[in-house]
Structures are given as structure tokens and as C-alpha cells.
N, C-alpha and C positions, 0 to 999 in steps of 0.2 A: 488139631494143631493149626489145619488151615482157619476155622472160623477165629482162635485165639486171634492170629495175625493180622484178620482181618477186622477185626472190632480194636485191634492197638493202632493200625491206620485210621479206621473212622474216628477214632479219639483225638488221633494227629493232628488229622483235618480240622476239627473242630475247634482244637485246641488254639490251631493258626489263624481259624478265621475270628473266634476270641481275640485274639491279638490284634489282628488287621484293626476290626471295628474298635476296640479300647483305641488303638495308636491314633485312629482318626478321629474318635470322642476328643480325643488331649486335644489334638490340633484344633479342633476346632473351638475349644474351648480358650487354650489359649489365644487364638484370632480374636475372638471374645472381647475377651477381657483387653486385648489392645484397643479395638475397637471402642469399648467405651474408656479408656485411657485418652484417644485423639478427639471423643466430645468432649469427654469433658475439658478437655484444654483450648479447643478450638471453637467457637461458636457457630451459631448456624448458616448459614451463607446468606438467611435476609441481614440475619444483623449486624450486616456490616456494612458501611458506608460510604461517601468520596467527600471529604473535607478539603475546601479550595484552602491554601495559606501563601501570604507572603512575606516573602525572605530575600532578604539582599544575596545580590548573585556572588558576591565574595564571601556570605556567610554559608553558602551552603554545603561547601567541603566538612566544616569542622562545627554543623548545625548537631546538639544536643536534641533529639528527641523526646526523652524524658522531659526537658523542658518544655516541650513544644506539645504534648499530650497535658503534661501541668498547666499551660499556659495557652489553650485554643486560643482567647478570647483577643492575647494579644496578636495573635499570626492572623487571626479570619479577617481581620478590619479591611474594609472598604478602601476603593481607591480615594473616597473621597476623605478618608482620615489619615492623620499623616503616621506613617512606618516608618521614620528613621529618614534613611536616603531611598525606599521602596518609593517610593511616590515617585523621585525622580526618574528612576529606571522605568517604569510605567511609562509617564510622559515620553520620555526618549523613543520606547517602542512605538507608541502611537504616532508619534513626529513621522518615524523612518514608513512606516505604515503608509501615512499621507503623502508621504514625500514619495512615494514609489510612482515609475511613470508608467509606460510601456510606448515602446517603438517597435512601428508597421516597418517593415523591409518588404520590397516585392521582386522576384525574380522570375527567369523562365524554368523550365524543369532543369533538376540537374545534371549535370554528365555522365559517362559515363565510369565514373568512380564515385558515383550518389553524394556529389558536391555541388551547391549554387552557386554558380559562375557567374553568371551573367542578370546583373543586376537591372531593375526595370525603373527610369522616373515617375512611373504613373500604376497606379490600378489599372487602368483599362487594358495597358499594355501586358500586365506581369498574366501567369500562369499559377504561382505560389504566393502566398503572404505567410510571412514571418514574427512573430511578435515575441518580442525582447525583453524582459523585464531590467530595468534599473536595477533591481539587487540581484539579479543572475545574468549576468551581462553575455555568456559564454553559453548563455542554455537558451535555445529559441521550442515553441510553439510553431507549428506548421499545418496548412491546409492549401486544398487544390481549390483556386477562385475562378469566376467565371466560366465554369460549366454548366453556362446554359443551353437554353438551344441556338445560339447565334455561333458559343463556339464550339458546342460539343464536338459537331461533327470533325473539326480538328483534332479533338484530343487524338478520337477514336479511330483515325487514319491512319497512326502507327501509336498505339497504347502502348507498345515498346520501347515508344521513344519520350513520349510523355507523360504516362501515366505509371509504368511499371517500375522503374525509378524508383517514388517519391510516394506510390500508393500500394495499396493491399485492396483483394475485394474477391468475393466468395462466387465461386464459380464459373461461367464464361460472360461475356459481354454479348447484348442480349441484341438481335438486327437491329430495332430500332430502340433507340436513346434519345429521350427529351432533354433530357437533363442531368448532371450528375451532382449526387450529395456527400457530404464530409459528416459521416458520423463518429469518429474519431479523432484528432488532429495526432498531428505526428510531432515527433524531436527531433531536433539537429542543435549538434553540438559544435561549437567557435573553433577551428582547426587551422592553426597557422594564417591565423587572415579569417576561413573561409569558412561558410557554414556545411558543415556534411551530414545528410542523414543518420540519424541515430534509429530510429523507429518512423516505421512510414504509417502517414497516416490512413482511416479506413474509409470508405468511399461505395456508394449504392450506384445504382444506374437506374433511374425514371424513365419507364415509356409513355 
């Protein structure tokens, strides 16, 4: 009786691990079969490509693709062949491009709410320069100037007052200092009038 029962278990067993393995043959078989379902529909990641085209900036909400895969030949052309009104769009961007200026600001370090206050007429004088772009009026570029060795040693007298502000720099400051560099530059952003730190920029120390 006992060995009966015991050979209707070992049959059990085997019968489930039968199962297990079939349930995982399917699976895997159907992954399979998906698998080559998304090649064949997908090609292979070389052959695929980056086609430049040009399309008028009011056509491209309501641009037909199918036309535009029908008709490469017309969208790839050269700025030097004429697109409609693309060509003008072109020139306009290059105009704005050329046209772009950039203005030097220079100030002392800023306050203490990491704002430049106090503006400088000269380089020799300032501590910071700012540079402005004509198409981002509100968004300035910043670095710490004339850290050499004539003025280091002021920065470094209260780097609390001048440096820590307006800069970032990885560890302590080291007894003696030649010189200090701007590997980084920082942002400040147009607030009310004034420019404020946005991101301070990053800064080495030369013995």
C-alpha cells in the first residue's frame, strides 16, 4: 500500500515537472515567433539612416510624409537651389546668426544674495565679467577675471567675500596661490534690473 502511494507521487511529480517544461517550451516558443515578427517588420539598426530635408516652417504642422519619402529628391535640395520660400527662411537665419553681438559687463563680486551690484567701467577694475548675448538678453555667461598673482592674494583674504559667492572649487585652498583659473564659467540670470547667480562658475588654484 505504502510503495502503491508512493510511485502515484513519483508519477505526480513527474507529471508536473512535464508540465512546468511544456509551459516553458510554449513560451518560449511563442517569444519566438514574436521575435522574428518585429524583424521582419523592423530592419536592422545599420540600415537605417538621417536624411537632411527642407520644409517651410508653416508647412511642417500639416507635412504629408508619404509624400515626402515619394518625393526625397524634392525636400534634400541644397540651399543653393531654390525651395519655395525655404531659401528665404535660410537667409533670415543666417542674417540673425551674423547679426548676433555679444556684450562684456564687468562687475565686483556679488552680494550677499549672489547679485552683481556694483558695476565696474574698466577691466582692470572689475572682479567678474559677464557676457551677454544679443539673442538672450536676460541670460549672461560669467567668470572670475584677473586672478593673477598681482591680485590673488586679495581674492584669498576673505574667499568668503569674493570668491564663495560667485565660484565653486573642489577642496580647500591650497597656502600658497599663483593664480587662479576658470575652468567652468557660470550663469546669471536678468532679475529685476540685476544680474543674479544662477550657477557659479568653476575655478582651480595654481601654486
Amino acid at each position: 500500500m505504502n510503495e502503491g502511494t508512493t510511485s502515484g507521487h513519483d508519477f505526480l511529480i513527474i507529471l508536473i515537472i512535464v508540465c512546468i517544461v511544456a509551459l516553458q517550451g510554449w513560451v518560449f516558443y511563442k517569444a519566438y515567433l514574436k521575435i522574428n515578427i518585429f524583424k521582419s517588420i523592423l530592419p536592422e539598426a545599420k540600415s537605417f539612416k538621417t536624411i537632411k530635408i527642407y520644409v517651410r516652417e508653416d508647412k511642417i504642422e500639416g507635412l504629408d510624409l508619404e509624400d515626402v519619402y515619394a518625393n526625397l529628391d524634392k525636400y534634400k535640395k541644397n540651399k543653393s537651389q531654390e525651395i519655395g520660400a525655404t531659401d528665404t527662411v535660410i537667409e533670415t537665419i543666417d542674417t540673425k546668426v551674423t547679426q548676433e553681438s555679444i556684450t562684456e559687463k564687468y562687475y565686483k563680486m556679488p552680494n550677499n544674495i549672489d547679485v552683481f551690484d556694483v558695476e565696474c567701467q574698466s577691466i582692470d577694475q572689475a572682479m567678474y565679467q559677464l557676457s551677454i548675448s544679443s539673442q538672450f538678453p536676460d541670460y549672461a555667461e560669467f567668470e572670475l577675471i584677473n586672478g593673477d598673482e598681482i591680485n590673488v592674494g586679495k581674492f584669498l583674504t576673505q574667499p568668503t567675500l569674493f570668491l564663495d559667492r560667485a565660484c565653486v572649487y573642489d577642496g580647500i585652498i591650497p597656502n600658497e596661490v599663483k593664480s587662479i583659473e576658470v575652468i567652468k564659467k557660470g550663469t546669471a540670470m536678468l532679475t529685476d534690473g540685476l544680474w543674479k547667480v544662477e550657477d557659479p562658475c568653476k575655478i582651480i588654484f595654481h601654486s
